[in-house]
C-alpha positions as CSV (number, residue, x, y, z in Angstrom):
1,X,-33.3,-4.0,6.3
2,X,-31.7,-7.1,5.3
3,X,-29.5,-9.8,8.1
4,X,-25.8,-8.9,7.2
5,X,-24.9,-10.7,10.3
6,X,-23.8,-13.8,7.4
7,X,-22.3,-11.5,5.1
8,X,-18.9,-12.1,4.1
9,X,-16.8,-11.9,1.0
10,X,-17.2,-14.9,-1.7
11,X,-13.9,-17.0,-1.9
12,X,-10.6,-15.7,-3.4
13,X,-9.9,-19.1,-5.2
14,X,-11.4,-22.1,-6.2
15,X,-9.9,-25.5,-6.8
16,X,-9.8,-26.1,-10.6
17,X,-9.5,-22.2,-11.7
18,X,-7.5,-21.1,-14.0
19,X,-4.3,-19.1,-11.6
20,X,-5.5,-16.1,-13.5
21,X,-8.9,-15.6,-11.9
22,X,-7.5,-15.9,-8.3
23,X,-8.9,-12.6,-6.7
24,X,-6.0,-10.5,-5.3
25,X,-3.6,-10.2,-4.0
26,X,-2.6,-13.5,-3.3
27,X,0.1,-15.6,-2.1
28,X,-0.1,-18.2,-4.7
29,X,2.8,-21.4,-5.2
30,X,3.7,-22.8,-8.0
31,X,3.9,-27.0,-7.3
32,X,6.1,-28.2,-9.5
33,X,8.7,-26.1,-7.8
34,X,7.6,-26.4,-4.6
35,X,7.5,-30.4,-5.1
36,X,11.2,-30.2,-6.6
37,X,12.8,-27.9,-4.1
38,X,11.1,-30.3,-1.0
39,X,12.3,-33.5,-2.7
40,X,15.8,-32.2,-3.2
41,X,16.3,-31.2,0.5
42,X,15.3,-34.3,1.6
43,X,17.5,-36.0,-0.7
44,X,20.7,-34.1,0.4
45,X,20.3,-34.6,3.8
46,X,19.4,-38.5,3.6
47,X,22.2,-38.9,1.3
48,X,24.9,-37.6,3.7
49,X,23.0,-39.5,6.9
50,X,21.9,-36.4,8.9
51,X,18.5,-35.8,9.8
52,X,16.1,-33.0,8.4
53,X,14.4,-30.4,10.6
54,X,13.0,-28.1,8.5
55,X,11.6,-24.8,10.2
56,X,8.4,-24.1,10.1
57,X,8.6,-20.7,10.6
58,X,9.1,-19.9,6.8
59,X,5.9,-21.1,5.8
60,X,3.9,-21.4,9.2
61,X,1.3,-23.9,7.4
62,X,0.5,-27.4,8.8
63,X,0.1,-28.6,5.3
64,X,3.4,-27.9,4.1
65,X,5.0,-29.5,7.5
66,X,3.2,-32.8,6.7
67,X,4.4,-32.5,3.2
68,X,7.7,-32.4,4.4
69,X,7.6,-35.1,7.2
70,X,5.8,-37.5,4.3
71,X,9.4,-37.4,2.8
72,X,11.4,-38.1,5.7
73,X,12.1,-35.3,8.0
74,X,11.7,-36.0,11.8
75,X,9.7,-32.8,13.0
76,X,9.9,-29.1,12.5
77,X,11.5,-26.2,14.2
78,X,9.6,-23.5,15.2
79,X,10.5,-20.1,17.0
80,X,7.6,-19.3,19.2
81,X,5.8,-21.5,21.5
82,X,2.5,-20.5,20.3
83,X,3.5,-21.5,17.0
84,X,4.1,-24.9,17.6
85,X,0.4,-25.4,18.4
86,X,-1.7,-25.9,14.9
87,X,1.2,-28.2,14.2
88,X,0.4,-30.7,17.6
89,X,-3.0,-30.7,16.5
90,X,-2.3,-31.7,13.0
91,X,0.0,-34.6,14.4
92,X,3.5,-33.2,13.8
93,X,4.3,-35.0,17.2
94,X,8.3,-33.6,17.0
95,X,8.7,-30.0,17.9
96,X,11.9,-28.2,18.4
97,X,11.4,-24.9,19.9
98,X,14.9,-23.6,18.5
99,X,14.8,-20.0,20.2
100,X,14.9,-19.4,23.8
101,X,11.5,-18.4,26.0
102,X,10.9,-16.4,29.1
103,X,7.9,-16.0,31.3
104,X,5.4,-18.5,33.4
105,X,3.1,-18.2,29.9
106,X,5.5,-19.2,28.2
107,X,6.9,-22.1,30.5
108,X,3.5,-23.9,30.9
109,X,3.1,-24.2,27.1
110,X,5.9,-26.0,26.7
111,X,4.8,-28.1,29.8
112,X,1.6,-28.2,28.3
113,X,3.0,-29.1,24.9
114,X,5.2,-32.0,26.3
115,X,2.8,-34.1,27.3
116,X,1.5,-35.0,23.8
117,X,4.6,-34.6,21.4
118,X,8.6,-35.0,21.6
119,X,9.3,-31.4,22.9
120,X,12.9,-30.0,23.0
121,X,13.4,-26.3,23.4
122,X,16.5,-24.3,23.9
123,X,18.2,-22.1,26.8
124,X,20.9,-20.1,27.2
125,X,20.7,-18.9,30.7
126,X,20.5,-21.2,34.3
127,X,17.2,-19.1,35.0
128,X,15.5,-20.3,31.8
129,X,16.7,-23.9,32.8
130,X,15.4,-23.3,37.0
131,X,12.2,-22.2,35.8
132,X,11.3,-24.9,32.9
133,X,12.3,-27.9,35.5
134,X,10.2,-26.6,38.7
135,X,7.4,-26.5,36.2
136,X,8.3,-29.7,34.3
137,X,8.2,-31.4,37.8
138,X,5.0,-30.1,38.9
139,X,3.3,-31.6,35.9
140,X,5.2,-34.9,35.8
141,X,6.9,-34.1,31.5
142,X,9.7,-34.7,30.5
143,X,11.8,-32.1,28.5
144,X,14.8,-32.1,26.5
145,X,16.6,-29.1,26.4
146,X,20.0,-27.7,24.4
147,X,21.4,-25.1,25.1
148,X,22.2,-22.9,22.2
149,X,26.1,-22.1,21.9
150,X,27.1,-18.5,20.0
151,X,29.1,-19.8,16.7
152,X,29.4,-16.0,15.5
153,X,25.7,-14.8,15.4
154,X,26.3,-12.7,18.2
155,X,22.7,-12.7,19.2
156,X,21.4,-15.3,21.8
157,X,23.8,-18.3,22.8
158,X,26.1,-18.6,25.6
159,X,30.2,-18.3,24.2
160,X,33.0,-20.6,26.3
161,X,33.5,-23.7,27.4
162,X,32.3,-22.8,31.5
163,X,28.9,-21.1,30.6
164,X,28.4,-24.1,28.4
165,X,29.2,-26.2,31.4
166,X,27.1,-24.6,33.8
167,X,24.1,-25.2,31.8
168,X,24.8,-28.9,31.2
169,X,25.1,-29.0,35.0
170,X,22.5,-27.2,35.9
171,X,20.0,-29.2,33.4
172,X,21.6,-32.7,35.0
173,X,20.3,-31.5,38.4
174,X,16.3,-32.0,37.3
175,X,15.5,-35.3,36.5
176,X,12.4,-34.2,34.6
177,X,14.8,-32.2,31.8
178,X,16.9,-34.1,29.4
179,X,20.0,-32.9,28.5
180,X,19.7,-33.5,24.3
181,X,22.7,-31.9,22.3
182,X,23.4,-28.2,21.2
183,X,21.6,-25.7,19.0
184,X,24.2,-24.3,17.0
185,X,23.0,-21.7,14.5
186,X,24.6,-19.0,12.5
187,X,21.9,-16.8,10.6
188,X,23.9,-14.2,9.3
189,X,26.1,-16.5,7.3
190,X,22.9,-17.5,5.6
191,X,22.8,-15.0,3.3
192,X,26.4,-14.0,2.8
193,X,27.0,-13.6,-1.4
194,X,29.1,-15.8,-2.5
195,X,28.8,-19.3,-2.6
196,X,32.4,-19.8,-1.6
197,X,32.1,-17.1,1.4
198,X,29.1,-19.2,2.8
199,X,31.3,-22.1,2.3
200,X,34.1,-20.9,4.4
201,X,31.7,-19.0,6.8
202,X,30.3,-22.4,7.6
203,X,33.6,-24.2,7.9
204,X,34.2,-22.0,10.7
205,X,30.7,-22.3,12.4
206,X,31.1,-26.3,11.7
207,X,34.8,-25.7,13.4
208,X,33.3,-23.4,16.6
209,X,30.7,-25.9,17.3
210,X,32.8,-28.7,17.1
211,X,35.2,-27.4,19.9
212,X,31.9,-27.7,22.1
213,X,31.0,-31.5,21.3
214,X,35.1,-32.1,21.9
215,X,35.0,-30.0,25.5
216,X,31.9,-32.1,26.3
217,X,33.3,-35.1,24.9
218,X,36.3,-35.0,27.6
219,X,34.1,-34.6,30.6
220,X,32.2,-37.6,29.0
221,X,28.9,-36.0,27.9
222,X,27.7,-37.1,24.7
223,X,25.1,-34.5,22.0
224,X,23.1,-36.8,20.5
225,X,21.8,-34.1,18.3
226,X,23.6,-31.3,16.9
227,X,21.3,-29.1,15.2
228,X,21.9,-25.7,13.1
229,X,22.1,-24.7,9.6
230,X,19.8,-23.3,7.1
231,X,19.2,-22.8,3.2
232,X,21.9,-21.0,2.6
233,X,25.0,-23.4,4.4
234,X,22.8,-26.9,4.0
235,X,24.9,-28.3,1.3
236,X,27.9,-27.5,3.7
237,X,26.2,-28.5,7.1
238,X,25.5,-32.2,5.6
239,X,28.9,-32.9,5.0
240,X,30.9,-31.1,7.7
241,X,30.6,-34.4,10.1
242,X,29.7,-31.9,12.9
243,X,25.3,-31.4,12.4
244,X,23.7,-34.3,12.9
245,X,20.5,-32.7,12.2
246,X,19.7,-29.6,9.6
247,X,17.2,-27.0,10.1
248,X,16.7,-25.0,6.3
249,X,13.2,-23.1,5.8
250,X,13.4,-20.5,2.5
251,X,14.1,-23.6,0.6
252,X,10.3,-24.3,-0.5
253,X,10.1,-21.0,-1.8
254,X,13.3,-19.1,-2.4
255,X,12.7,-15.8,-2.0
256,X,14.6,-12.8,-3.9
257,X,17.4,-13.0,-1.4
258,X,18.2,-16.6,-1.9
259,X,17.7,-16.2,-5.3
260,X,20.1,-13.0,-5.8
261,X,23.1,-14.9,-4.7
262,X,25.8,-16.8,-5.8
263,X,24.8,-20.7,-5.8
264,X,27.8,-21.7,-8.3
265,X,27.9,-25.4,-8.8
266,X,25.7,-26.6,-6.0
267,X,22.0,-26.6,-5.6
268,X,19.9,-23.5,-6.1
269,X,16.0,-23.9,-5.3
270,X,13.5,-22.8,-7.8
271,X,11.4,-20.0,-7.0
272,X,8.1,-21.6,-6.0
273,X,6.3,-18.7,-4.0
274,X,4.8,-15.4,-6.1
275,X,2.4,-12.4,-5.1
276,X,-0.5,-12.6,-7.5
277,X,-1.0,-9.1,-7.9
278,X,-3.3,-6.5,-10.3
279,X,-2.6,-3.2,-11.7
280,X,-4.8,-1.2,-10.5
281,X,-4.2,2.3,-12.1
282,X,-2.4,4.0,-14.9
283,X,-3.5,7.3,-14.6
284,X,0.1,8.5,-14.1
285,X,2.4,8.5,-17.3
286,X,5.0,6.1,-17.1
287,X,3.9,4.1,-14.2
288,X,1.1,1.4,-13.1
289,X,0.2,1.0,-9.7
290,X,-0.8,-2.5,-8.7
291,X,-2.2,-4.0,-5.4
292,X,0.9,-5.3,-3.5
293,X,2.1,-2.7,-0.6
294,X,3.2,-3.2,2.7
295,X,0.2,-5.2,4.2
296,X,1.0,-7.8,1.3
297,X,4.9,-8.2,1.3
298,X,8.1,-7.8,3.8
299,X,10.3,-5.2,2.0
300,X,13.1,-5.8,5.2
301,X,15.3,-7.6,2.4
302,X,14.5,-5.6,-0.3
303,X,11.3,-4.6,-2.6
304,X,9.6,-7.5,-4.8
305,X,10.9,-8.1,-8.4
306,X,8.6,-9.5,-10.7
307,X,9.4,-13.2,-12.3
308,X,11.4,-13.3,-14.8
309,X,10.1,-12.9,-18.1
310,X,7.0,-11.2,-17.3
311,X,5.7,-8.7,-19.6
312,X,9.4,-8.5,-21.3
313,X,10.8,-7.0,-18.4
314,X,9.5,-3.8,-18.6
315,X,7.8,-3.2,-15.4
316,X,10.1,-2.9,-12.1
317,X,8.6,-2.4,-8.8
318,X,10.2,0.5,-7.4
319,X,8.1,2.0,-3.9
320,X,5.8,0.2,-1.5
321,X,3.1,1.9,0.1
322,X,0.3,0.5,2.9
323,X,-1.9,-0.8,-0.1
324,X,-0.3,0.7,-3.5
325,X,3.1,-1.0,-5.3
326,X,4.4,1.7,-7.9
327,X,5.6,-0.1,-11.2
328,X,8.1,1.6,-13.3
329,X,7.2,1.2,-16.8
330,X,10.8,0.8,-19.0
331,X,11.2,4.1,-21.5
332,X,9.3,3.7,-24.8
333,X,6.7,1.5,-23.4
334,X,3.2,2.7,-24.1
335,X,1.2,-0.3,-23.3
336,X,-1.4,0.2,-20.9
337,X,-0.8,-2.3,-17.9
338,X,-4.3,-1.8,-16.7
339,X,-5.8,-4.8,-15.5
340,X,-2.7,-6.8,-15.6
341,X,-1.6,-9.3,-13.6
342,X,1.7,-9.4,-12.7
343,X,3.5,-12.1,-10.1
344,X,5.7,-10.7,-7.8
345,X,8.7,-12.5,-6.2
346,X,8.8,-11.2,-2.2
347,X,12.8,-10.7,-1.0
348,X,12.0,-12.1,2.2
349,X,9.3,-15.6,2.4
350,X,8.9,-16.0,6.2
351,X,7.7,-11.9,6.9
352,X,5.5,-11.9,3.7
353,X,3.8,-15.8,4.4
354,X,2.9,-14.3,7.4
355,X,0.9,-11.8,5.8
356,X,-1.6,-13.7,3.9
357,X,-4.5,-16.6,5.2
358,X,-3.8,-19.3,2.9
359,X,-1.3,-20.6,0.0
360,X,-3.3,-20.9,-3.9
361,X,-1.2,-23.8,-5.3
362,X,-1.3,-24.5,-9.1
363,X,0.0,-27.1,-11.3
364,X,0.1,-25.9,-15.2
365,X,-1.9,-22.6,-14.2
366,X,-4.5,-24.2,-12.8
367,X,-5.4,-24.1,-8.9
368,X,-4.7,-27.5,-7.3
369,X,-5.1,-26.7,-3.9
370,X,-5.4,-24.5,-1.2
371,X,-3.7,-24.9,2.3
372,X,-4.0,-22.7,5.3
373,X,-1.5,-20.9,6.6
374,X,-2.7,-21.8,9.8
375,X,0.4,-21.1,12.3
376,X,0.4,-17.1,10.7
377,X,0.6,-14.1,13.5
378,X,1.1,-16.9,16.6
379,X,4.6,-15.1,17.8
380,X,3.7,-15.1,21.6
């Protein structure tokens, strides 16, 4: 019998191939776009003085992070402790850790974490502050921590003016935890329709936060950083004078979300990230199944749609199983799909990215590169 202890399937991609004989599915990314939509961010926040953050938890690659830190952003957010890692060891040596943690694991990352890179992570309880200082003092770091105030999420993040207090005072009493700003975020307003209902929805998130720098302002304590915002309020958070410091992720790939709503006159990133995908089987009349399900793309924001243009429009994806996508093929089509490949935008990036290994990335159809997606299932 022959050694099979080697075995091991041959490589989905090679550098120099034509997109088109990338084995899939894949998560392939389209560079141009991707260069444009990472150049523009960076642009909009340098032009209107606030730093960039972006979060890394939309593409969970160390490649893209250096990307974005080669064109001015200061660090990268990330949500999990144990995501932050592969980006330390690539050098990304500014991590915000914009989610709150509980749990000696947790704790002694972030202790372990602070002694090579610019840590700051955020709290919204005294117990999360107690136990990261006793820790942070037995191992001689320094931390800096924000506590995250509720702008109208309605998820984590402490509401009024005293439980703000109490956690300023409570992080002044360790001398091993810096006291570094707020973490004000409003997800939900992200992805609101209208470009003029995000606008006014991050007026009043720019407004609530505010009223927190002004209460700390009177007792004399000053936020260095202000951070929040994301994709969908970024051209709003630059210029409300409240963020000093942005936090957008989707932006590098727009997603369908992002891309179904209303940008009107301001910025709208290209989509950059597709499924590669196959159809597989025809045998049923008036449909083509193809090799996207579940295990290859997030359906929490809705199913995939193909990009537009592809094969006239006359395939829509319209069920997702564990490994089947069912295509509807448009009335009075009788082409045979089979062996087509189709490219498949995902409604939501971060989910999907963390589904595959590694990003394809072409330039003019032919594969340029291919980066790791090296930060993918690390949610402890």
């Amino acid at each position: 019998m022959k050694d099979v202890s080697a075995l091991k399937p041959p490589p989905f991609a090679r550098i120099g191939d034509p997109i088109s004989q990338v084995s899939t599915p894949a998560l392939v990314l389209d560079l141009d776009a991707f260069d444009a939509n990472t150049q523009r961010m960076a642009e909009l926040a340098r032009r209107h003085g606030v730093a960039l953050r972006p979060h890394a938890k939309a593409h969970k690659s160390t490649a893209i992070a250096l990307r974005q830190l080669e064109l001015g952003a200061v660090g990268v957010c990330c949500q999990k402790m144990s995501e932050a890692y592969p980006f330390v060891a690539k050098g990304v040596l500014s991590i915000h850790i914009s989610n709150e943690f509980v749990g000696a694991d947790k704790v002694a990352m972030a202790v372990e974490l602070a002694n090579y890179v610019r840590l700051s992570v955020c709290v919204d309880h005294p117990a999360q502050v107690d136990a990261l200082g006793q820790a942070a003092t037995r191992a001689g770091v320094v931390i800096t921590v924000l506590p995250e105030v509720d702008i109208g999420q309605g998820r984590c993040g402490v509401k009024g003016n005293d439980a703000l207090a109490a956690l300023v005072d409570r992080i002044s009493a360790y001398a091993c935890l810096r006291f570094g700003g707020l973490q004000a975020y409003h997800g939900g307003i992200q992805h609101l329709a209208t470009w003029e209902q995000r606008k006014d929805a991050a007026a009043n998130a720019a407004h609530a936060t505010a009223q927190y720098v002004q209460f700390l302002d009177a007792r004399g304590i000053r936020c260095d950083v202000i951070t929040g915002g994301g994709t969908g309020t970024a051209e709003f958070d630059v210029s409300s004078g409240v963020y000093t410091e942005i936090q957008p992720g989707s932006y590098v790939f727009m997603d369908g979300d992002y891309g179904s709503k209303d940008w009107m006159g301001g910025w709208k990133p290209a989509h950059s990230l597709y499924i590669a995908s196959t159809v597989m089987s025809t045998a049923k009349p008036g449909l083509a199944v193809c090799d996207v399900g579940l295990k290859g793309v997030a359906v929490d924001s809705g199913l995939p749609v193909l990009r537009p243009g592809d094969h006239g429009g006359n395939l829509q994806y319209k069920a997702a199983n564990d490994e089947h996508g069912i295509l509807q093929i448009a009335a009075g089509d009788r082409q045979d799909y089979l062996g087509s490949r189709v490219y498949l935008i995902p409604g939501h990036c971060d989910p999907t990215a963390n589904l595959y290994q590694q990003y394809v990335g072409y330039r003019r159809d032919v594969v340029e590169c291919i980066w790791e997606i090296d930060a993918r299932g690390l949610s402890q």
